[in-house]
Backbone as a chain_set.jsonl record, in Angstrom:
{"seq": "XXXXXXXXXXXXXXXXXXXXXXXXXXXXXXXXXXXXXXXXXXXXXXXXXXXXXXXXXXXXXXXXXXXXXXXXXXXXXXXXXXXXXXXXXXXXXXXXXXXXXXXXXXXXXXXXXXXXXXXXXXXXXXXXXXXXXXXXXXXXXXXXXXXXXXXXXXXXXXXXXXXXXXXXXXXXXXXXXXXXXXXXXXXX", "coords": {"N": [[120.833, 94.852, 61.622], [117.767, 94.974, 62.929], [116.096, 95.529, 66.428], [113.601, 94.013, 67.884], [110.196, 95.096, 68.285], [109.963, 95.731, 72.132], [107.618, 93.206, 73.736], [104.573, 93.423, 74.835], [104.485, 91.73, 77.579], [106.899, 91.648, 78.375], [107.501, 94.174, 78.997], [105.512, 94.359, 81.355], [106.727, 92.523, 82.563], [109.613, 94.344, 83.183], [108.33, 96.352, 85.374], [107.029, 94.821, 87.176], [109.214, 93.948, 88.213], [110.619, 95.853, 89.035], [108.923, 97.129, 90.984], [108.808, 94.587, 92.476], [111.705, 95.627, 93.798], [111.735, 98.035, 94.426], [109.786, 97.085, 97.141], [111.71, 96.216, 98.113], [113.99, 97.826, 99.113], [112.396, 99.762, 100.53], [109.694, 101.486, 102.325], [107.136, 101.265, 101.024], [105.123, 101.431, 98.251], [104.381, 104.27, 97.264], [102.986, 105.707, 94.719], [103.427, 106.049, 91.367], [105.435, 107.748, 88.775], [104.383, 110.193, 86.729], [102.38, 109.697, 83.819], [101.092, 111.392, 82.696], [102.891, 114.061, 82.671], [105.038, 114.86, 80.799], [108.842, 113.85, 81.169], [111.995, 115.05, 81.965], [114.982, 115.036, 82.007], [117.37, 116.761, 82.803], [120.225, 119.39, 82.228], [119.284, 121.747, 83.049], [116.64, 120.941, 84.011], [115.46, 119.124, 86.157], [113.382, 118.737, 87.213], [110.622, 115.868, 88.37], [107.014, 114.662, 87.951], [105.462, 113.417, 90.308], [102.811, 110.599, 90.75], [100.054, 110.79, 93.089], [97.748, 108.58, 94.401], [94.676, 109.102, 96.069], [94.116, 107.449, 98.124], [96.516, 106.567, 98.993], [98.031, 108.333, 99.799], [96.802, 109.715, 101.855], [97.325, 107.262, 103.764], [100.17, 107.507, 103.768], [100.923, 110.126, 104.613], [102.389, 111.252, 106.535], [104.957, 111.07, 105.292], [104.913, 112.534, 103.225], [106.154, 115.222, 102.725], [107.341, 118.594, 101.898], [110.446, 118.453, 101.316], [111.097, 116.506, 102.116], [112.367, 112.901, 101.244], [111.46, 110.636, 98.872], [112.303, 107.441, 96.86], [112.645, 106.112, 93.826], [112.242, 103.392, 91.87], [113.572, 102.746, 88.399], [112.079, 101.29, 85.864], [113.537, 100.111, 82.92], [116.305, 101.182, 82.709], [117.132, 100.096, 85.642], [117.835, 101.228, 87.949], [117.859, 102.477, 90.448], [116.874, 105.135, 92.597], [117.203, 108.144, 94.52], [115.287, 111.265, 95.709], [113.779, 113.898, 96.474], [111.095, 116.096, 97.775], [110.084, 118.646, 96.165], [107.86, 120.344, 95.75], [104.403, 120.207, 96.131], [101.061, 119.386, 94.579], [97.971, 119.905, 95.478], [94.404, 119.631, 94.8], [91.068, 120.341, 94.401], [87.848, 118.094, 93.425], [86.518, 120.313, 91.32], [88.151, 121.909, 90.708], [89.637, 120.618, 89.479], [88.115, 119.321, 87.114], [87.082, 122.019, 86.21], [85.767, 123.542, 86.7], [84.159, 126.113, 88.774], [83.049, 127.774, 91.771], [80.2, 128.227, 92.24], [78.28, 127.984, 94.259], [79.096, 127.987, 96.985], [79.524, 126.357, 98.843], [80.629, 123.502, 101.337], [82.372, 120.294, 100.883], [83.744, 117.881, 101.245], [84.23, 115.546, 99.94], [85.105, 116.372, 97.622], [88.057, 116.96, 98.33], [89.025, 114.106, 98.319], [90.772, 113.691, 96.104], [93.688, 112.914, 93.92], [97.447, 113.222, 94.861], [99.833, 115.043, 93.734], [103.597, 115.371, 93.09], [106.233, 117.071, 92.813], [109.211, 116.233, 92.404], [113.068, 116.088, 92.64], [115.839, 114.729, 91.448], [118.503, 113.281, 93.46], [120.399, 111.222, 93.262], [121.766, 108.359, 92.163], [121.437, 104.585, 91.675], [122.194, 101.589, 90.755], [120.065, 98.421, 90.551], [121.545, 96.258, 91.307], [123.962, 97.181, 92.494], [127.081, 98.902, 93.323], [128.145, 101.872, 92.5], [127.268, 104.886, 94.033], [126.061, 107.419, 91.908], [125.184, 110.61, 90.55], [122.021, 111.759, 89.242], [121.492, 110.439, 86.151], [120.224, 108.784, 84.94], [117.877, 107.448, 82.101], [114.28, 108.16, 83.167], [111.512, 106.354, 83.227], [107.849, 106.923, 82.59], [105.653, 105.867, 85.286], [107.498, 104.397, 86.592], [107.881, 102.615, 89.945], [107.48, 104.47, 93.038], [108.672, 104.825, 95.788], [108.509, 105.295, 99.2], [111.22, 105.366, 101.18], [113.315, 103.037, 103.001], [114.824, 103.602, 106.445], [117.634, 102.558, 106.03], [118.36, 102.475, 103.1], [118.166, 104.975, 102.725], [120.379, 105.989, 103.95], [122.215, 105.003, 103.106], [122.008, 105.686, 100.344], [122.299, 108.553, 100.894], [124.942, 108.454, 101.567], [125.707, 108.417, 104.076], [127.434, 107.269, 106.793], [127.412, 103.926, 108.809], [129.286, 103.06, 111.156], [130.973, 104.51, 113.694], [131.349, 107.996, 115.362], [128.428, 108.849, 116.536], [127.007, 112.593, 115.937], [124.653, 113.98, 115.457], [121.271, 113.288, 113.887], [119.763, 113.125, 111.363], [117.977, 115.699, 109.703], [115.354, 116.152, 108.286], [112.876, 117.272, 106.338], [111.46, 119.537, 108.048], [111.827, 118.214, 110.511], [113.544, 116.02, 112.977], [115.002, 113.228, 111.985], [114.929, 110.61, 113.82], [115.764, 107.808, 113.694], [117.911, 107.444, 111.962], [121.181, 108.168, 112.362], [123.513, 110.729, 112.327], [126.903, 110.032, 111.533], [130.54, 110.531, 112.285], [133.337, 109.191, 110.642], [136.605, 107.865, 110.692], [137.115, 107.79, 107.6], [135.769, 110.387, 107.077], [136.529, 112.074, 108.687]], "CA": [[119.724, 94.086, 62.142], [116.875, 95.597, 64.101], [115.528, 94.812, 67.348], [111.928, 93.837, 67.67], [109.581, 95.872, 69.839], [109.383, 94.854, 73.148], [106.343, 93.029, 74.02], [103.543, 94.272, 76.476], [104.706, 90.592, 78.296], [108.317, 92.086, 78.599], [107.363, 95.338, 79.67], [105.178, 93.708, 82.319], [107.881, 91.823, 83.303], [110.077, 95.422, 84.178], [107.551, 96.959, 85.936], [106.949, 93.738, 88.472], [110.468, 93.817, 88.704], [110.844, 97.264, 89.45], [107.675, 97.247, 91.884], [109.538, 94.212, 93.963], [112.759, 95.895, 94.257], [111.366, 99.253, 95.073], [109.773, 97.156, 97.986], [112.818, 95.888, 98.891], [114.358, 99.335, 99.832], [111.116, 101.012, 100.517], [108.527, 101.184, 103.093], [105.864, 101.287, 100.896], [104.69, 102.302, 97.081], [103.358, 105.341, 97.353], [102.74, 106.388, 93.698], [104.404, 105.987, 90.149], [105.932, 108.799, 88.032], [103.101, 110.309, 85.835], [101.851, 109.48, 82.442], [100.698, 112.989, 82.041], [103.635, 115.096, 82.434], [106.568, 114.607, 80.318], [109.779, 113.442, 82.044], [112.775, 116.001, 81.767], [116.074, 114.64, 83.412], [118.459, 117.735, 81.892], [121.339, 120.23, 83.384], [118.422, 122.925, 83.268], [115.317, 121.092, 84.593], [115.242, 117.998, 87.004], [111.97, 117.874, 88.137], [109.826, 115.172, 87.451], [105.73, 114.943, 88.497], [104.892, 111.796, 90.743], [101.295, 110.971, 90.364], [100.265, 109.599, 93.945], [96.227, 108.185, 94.519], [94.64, 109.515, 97.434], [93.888, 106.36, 99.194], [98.365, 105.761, 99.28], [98.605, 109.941, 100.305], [96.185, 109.386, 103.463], [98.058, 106.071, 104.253], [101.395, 107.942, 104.109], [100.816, 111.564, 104.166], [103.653, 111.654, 107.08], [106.135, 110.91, 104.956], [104.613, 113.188, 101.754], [106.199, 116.715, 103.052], [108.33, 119.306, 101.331], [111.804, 118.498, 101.397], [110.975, 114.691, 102.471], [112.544, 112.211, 100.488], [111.179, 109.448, 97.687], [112.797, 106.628, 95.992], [111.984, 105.978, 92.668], [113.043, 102.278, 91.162], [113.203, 102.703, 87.401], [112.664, 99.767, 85.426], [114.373, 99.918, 81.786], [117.397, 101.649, 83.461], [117.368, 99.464, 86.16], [118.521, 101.44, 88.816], [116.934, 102.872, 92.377], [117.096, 106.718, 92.545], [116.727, 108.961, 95.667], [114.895, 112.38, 95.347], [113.757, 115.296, 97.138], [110.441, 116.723, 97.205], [110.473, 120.028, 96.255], [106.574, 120.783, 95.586], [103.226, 119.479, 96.468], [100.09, 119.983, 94.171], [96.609, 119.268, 95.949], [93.617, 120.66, 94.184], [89.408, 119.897, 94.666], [87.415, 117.759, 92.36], [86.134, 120.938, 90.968], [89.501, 122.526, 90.231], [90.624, 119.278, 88.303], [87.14, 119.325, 86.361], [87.401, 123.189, 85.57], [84.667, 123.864, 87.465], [83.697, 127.053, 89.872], [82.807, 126.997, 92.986], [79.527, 129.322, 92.51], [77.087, 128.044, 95.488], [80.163, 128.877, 97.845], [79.439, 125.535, 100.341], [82.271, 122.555, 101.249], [82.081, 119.003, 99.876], [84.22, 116.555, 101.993], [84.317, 114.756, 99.118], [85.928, 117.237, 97.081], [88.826, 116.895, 97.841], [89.454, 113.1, 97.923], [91.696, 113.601, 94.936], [95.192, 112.008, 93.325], [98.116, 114.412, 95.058], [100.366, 115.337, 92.261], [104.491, 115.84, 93.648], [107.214, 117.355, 92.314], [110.86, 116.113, 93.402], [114.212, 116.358, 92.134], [116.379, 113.561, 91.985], [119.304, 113.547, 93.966], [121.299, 110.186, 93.458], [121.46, 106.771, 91.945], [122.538, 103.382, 91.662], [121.846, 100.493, 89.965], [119.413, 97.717, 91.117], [122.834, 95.252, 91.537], [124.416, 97.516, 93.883], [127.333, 99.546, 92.675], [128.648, 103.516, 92.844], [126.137, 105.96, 93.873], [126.389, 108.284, 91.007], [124.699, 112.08, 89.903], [121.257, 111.048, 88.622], [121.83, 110.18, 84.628], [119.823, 107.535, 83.623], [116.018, 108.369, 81.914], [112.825, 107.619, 83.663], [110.004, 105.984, 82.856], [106.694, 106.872, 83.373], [104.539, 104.568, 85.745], [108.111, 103.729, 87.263], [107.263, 102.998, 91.006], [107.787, 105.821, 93.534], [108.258, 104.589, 97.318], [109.502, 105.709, 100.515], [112.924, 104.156, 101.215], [113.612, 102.723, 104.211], [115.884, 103.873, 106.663], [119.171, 102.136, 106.087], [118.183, 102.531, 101.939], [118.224, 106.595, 102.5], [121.357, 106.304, 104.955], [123.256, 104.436, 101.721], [122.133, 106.821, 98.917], [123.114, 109.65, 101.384], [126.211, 108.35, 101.802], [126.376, 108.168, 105.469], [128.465, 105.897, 107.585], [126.837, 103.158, 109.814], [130.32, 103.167, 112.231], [131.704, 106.124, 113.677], [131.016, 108.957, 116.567], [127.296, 109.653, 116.234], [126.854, 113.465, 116.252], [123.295, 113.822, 115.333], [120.235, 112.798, 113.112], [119.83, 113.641, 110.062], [117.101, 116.612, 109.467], [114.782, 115.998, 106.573], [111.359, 118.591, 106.277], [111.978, 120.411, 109.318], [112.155, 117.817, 111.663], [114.374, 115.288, 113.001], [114.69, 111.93, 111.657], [115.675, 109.932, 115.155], [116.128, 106.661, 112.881], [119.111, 107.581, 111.153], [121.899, 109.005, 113.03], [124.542, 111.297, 111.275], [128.412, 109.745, 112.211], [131.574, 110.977, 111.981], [133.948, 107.917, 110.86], [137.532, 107.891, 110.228], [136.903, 108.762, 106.355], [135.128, 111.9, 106.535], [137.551, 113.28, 109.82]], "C": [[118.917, 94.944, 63.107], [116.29, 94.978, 65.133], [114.31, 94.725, 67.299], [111.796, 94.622, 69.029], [109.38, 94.811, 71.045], [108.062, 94.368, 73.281], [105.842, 93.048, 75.216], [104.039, 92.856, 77.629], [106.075, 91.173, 79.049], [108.959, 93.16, 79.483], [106.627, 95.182, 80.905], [105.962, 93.349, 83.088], [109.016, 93.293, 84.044], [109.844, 95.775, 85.087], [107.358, 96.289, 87.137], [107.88, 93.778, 88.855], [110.779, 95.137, 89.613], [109.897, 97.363, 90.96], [108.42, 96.259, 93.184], [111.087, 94.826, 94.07], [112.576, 97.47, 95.187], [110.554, 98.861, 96.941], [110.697, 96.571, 99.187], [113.796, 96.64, 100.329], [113.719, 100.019, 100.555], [110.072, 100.284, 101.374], [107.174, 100.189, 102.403], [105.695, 102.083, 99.635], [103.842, 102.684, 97.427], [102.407, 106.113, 95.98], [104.096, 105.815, 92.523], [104.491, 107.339, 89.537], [105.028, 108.999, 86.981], [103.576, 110.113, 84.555], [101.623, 110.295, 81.79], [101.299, 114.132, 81.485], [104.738, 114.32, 81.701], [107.705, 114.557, 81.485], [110.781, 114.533, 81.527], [113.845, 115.776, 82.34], [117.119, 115.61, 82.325], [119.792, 118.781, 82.815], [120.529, 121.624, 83.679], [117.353, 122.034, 84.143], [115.608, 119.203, 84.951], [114.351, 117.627, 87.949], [111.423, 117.209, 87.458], [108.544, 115.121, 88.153], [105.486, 113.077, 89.04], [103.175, 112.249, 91.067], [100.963, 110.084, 92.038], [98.36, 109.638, 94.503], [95.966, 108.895, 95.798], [94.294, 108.605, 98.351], [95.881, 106.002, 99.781], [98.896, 107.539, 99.949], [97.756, 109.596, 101.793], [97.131, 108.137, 104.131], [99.527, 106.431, 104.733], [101.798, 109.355, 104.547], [102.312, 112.05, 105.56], [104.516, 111.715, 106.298], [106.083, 112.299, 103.377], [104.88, 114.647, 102.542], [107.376, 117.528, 101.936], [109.622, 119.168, 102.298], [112.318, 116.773, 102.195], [111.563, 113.977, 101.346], [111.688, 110.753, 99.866], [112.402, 108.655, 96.765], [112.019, 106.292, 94.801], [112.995, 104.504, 92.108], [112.197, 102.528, 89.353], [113.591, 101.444, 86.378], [114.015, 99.198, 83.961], [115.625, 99.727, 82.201], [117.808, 100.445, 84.537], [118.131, 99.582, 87.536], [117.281, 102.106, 89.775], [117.55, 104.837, 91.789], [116.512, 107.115, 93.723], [116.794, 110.263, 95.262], [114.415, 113.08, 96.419], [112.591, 115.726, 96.656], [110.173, 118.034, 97.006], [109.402, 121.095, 95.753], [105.4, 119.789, 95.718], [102.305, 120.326, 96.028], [98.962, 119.749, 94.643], [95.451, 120.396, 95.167], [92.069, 119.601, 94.112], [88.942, 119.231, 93.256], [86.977, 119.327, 91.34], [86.906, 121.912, 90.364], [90.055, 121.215, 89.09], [89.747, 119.513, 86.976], [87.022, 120.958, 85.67], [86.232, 124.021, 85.582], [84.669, 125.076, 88.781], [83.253, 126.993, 90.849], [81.288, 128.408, 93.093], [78.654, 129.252, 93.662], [78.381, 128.186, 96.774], [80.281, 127.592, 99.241], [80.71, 124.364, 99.839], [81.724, 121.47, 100.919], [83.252, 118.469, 100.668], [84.85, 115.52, 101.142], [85.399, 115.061, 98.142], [87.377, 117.183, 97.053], [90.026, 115.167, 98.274], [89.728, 112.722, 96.12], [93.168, 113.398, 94.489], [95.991, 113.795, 94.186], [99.269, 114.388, 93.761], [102.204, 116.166, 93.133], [105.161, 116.222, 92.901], [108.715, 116.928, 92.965], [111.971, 116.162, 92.584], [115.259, 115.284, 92.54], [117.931, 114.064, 92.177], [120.565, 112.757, 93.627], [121.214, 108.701, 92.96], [122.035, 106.168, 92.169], [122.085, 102.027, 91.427], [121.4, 99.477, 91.029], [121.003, 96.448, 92.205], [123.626, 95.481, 91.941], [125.658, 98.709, 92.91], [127.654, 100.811, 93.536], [127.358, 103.994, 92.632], [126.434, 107.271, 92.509], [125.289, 109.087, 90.504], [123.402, 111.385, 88.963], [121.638, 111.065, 86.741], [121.105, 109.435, 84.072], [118.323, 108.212, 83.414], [115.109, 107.594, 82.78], [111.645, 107.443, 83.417], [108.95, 106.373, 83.774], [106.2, 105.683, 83.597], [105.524, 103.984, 86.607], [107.901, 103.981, 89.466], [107.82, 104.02, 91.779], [107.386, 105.312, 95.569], [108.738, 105.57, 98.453], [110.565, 105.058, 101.015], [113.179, 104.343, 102.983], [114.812, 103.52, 105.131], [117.625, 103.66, 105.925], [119.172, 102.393, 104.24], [118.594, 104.114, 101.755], [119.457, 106.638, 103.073], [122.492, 106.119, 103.61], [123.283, 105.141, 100.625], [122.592, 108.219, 99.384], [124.7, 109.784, 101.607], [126.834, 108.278, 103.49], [126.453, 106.737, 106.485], [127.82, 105.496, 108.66], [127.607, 103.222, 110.987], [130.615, 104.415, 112.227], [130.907, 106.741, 115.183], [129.571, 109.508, 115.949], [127.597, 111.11, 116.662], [125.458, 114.205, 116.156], [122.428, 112.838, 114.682], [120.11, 113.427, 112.194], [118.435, 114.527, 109.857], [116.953, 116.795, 108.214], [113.017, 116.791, 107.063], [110.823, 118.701, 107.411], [111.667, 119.861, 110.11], [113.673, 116.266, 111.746], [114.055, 113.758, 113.29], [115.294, 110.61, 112.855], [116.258, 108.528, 114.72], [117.285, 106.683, 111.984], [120.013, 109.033, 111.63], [123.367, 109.443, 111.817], [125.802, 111.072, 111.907], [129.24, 109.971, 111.437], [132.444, 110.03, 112.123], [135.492, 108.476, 110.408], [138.084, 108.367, 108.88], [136.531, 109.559, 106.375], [135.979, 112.366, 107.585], [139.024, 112.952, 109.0]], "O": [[119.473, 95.561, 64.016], [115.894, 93.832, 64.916], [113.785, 95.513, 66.513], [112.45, 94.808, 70.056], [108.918, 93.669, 71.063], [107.208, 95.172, 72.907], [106.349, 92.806, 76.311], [103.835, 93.219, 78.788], [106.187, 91.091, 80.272], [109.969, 93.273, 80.178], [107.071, 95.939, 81.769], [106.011, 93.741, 84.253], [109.211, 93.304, 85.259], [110.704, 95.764, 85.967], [107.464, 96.933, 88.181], [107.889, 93.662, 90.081], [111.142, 95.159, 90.789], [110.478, 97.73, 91.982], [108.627, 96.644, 94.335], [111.726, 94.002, 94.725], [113.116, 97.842, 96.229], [110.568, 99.704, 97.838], [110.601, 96.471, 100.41], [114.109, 96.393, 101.494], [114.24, 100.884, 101.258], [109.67, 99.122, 101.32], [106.559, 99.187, 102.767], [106.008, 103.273, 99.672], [102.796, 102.171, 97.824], [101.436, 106.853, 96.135], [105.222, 105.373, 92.752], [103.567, 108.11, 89.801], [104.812, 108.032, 86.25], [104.73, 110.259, 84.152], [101.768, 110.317, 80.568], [100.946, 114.893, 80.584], [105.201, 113.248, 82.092], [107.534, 115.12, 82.566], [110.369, 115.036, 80.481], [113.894, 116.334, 83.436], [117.533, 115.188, 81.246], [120.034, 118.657, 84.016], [121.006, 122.492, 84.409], [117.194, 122.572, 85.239], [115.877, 118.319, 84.138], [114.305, 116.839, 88.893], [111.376, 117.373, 86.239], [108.724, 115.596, 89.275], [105.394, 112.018, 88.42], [102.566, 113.275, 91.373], [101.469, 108.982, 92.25], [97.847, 110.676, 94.923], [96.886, 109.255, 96.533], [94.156, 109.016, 99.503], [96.26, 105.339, 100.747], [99.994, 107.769, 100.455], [98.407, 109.196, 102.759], [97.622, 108.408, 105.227], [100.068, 105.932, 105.72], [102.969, 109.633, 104.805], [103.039, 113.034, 105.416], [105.191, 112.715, 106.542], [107.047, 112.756, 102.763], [103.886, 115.23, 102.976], [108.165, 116.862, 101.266], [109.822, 119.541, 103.454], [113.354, 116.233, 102.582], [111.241, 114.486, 100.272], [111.378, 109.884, 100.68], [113.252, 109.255, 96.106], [110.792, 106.209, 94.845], [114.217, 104.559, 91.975], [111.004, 102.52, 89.049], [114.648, 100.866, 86.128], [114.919, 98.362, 83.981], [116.184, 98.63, 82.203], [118.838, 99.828, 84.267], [118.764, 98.714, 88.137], [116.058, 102.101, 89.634], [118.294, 105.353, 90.955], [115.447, 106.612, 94.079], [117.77, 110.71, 94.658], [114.825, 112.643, 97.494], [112.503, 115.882, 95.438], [109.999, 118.615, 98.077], [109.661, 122.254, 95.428], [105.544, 118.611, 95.393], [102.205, 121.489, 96.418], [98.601, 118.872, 93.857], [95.603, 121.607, 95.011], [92.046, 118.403, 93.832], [89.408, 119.591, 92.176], [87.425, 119.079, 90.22], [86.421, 122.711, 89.563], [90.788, 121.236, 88.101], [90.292, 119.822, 85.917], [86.854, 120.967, 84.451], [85.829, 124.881, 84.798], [85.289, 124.745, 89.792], [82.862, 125.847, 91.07], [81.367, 129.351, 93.88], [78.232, 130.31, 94.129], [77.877, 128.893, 97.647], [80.888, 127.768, 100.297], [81.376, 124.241, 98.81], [80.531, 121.517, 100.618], [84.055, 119.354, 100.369], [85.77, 114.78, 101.489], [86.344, 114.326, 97.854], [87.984, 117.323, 95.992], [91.244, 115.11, 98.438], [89.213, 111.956, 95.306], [93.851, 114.177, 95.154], [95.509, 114.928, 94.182], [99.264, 113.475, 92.935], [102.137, 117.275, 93.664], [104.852, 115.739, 91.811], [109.144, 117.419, 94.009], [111.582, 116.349, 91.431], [115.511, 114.992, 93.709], [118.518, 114.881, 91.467], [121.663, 113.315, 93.644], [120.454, 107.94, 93.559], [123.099, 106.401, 92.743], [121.473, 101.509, 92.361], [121.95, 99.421, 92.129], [121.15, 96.123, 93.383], [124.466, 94.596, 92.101], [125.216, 99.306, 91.928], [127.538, 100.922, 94.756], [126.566, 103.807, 91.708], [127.432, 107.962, 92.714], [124.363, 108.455, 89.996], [123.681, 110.584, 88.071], [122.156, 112.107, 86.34], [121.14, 109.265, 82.854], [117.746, 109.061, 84.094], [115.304, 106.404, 83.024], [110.782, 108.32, 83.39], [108.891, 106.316, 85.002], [106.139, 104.717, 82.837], [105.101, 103.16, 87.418], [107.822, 105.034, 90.099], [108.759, 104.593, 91.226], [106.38, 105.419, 96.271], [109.369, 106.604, 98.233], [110.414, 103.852, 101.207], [113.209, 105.275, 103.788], [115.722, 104.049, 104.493], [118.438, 104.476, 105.491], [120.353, 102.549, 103.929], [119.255, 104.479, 100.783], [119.965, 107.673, 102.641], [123.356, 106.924, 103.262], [124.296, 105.297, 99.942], [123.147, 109.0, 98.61], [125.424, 110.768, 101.76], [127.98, 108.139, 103.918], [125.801, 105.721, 106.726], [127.539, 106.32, 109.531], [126.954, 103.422, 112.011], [130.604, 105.244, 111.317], [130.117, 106.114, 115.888], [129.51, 110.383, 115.085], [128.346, 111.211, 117.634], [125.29, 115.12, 116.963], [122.686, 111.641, 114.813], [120.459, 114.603, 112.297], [117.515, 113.709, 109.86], [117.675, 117.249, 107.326], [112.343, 116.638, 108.082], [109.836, 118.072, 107.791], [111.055, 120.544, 110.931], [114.403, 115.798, 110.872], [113.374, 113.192, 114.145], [116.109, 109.773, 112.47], [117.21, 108.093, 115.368], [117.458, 105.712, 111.247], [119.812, 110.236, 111.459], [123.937, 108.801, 110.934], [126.024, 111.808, 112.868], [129.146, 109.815, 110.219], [132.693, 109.666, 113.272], [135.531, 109.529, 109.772], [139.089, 109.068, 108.762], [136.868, 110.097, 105.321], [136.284, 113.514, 107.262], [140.064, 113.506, 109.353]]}, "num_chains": 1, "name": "protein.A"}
C-alpha cells in the first residue's frame, strides 16, 4: 500500500508546529534553514546555510556572532537541535545582483541585505523531551532557526542547574553571565 502525498494543509500544519515550539525554547526566530542551499547532515560535511532577513539580523545581531549558538526546531523529524555558528556571509545588493561597483561611491542601502549563516549542529532531542543525542535526524528547509533561551542551551549542553558554580559558560569570546558552569556530584 502506498502513502498519499502529504498535503500543503499538513505540511502547514509542521511548520506552525515547529515555529511554536522553537518559540518555546527560543528567544526569538531569527531565520529558517535555506531553500537555496542543499542540506548535508553526513560524517564528512555538517554544515547547513541559515537564511536570516535583515530586518531579524538588526533586531538580533548580538546574538548572530561566530561561535554563538542557534537552535533549529525541525518539523518532519520533530526534534529541537542546538548548533554552532561557524561562518557568517554578508554581501551588498550589488554583490548579490553580480554587479560592480564602477562609480566607486557608498549606498546605505546597499547593504540592507538577507545575512546568510553557516553552523554546525551540535546536539538533539526530540520535541517530547528525551536523550540528547549526536545530531542524526534530516533537516528541512524553511525549518525555523531561533536563539534558545538560556535554560534551553544549559539542557542541550548538558550542564547541571545544582552544584558548586565555577564559572559561566564562554560562547564567541565573551562571557555568558546567564548561565553559570557547575560542578555537581555527577561530573566530580
Amino acid at each position: 500500500m502506498m502513502l498519499d502525498e502529504p498535503s500543503s494543509h499538513m505540511l502547514e500544519e509542521f511548520l506552525r508546529e515547529a515555529d511554536g515550539k522553537a518559540l518555546e525554547v527560543g528567544e526569538s526566530i531569527v531565520g529558517h534553514v535555506s531553500r537555496a542551499v542543499p542540506i548535508e547532515l553526513s560524517s564528512e560535511s555538517k554544515t547547513i546555510s541559515i537564511h536570516i532577513p535583515f530586518n531579524e539580523y538588526m533586531r538580533s545581531n548580538r546574538s548572530i556572532k561566530l561561535g554563538s549558538h542557534l537552535g533549529i526546531a525541525v518539523p518532519i523529524q520533530r526534534v529541537y537541535m542546538l548548533a554552532k555558528i561557524i561562518g557568517i556571509e554578508r554581501a551588498d545588493i550589488l554583490s548579490m545582483a553580480g554587479l560592480q561597483d564602477i562609480a566607486g561611491h557608498r549606498d546605505p542601502g546597499g547593504f540592507a541585505t538577507p545575512i546568510v549563516v553557516r553552523i554546525e549542529p551540535i546536539c538533539e532531542r526530540s520535541f517530547d523531551g528525551g536523550d540528547i543525542l549526536p545530531p542524526i535526524s534530516p533537516i528541512e528547509p524553511q525549518s525555523p532557526v531561533f536563539t534558545p533561551k538560556p535554560q534551553f542551551l544549559r539542557e542541550m549542553l548538558g550542564i547541571p542547574t545544582e552544584g558548586i558554580a565555577i564559572g559561566v559558560l564562554f560562547e564567541a569570546g565573551r562571557a555568558r553571565r546567564d548561565i553559570d558552569v557547575v560542578l555537581n556530584e555527577k561530573i566530580i
